[in-house]
C-alpha positions in Angstrom: -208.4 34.7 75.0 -211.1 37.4 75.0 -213.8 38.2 72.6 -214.9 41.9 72.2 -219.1 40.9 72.3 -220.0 44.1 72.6 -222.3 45.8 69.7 -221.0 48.8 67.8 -222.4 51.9 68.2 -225.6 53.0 65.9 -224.8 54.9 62.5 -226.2 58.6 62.1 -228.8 59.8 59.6 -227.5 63.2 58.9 -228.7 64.4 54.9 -231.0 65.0 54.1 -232.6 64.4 57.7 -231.6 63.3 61.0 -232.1 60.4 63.1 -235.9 60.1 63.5 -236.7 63.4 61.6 -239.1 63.6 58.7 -237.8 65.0 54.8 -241.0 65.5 52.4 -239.8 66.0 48.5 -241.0 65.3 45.5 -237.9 64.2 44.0 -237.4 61.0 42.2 -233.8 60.4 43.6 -232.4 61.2 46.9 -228.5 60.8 48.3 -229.0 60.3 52.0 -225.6 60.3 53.9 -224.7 59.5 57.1 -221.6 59.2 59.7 -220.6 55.4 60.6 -219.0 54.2 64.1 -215.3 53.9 63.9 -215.5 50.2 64.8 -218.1 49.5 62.2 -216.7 47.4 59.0 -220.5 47.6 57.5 -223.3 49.7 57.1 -226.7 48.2 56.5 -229.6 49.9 55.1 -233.1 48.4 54.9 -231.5 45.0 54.3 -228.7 46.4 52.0 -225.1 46.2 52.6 -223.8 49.0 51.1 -221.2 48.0 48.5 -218.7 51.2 48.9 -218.2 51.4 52.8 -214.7 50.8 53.7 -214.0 49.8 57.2 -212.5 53.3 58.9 -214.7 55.1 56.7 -216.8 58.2 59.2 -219.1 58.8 56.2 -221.9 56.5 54.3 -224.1 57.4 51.1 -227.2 55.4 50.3 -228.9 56.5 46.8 -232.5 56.1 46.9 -234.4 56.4 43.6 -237.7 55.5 42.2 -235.5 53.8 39.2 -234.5 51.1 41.1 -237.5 50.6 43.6 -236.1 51.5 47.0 -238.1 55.2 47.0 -241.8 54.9 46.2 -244.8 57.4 46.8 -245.8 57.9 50.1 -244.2 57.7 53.1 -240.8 55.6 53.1 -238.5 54.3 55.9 -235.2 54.0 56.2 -233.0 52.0 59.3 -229.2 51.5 59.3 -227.4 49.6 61.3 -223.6 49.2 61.5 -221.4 46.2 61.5 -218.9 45.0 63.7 -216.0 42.7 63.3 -217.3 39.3 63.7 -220.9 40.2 62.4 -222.1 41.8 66.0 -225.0 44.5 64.8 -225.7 47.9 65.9 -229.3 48.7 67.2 -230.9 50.3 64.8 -231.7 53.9 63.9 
């Protein structure tokens, strides 16, 4: 028997920046969105498993908000990292 120990590919930041780009705004809430791996069965953000990603799902949202703490004044950052079948992590982005 084989094991597949390879590591999924990285997610995609695309809204309301790309990978590695910088967004300034003075909102209070943001919806950030990204595209997922095919193989990924998780998505990861800043050491939150997002609770509505579906395995086979090409899109993610992330809401991040002053309200519940995960935006603050200043300069924030933001990684994701996809899961694979059998907990193997993407690198991140």
């Amino acid at each position: 028997m084989l094991r597949d120990l390879e590591a999924p590919d990285s997610p995609e930041f695309q809204q309301p920046a790309g990978n590695g780009d910088t967004y300034q705004t003075q909102k209070t809430r943001i919806e950030i969105i990204g595209s997922a791996p095919p193989e990924a069965i998780g998505i990861i953000i800043n050491d939150y498993r997002l609770q509505y990603f579906s395995p086979g799902q090409s899109e993610w949202k992330y809401i991040a908000s002053t309200a519940i703490g995960n935006l603050a004044k200043g300069e924030n950052i933001y990684e994701a990292v996809a899961i694979k079948e059998g907990g193997l992590k993407s690198k991140p982005v």
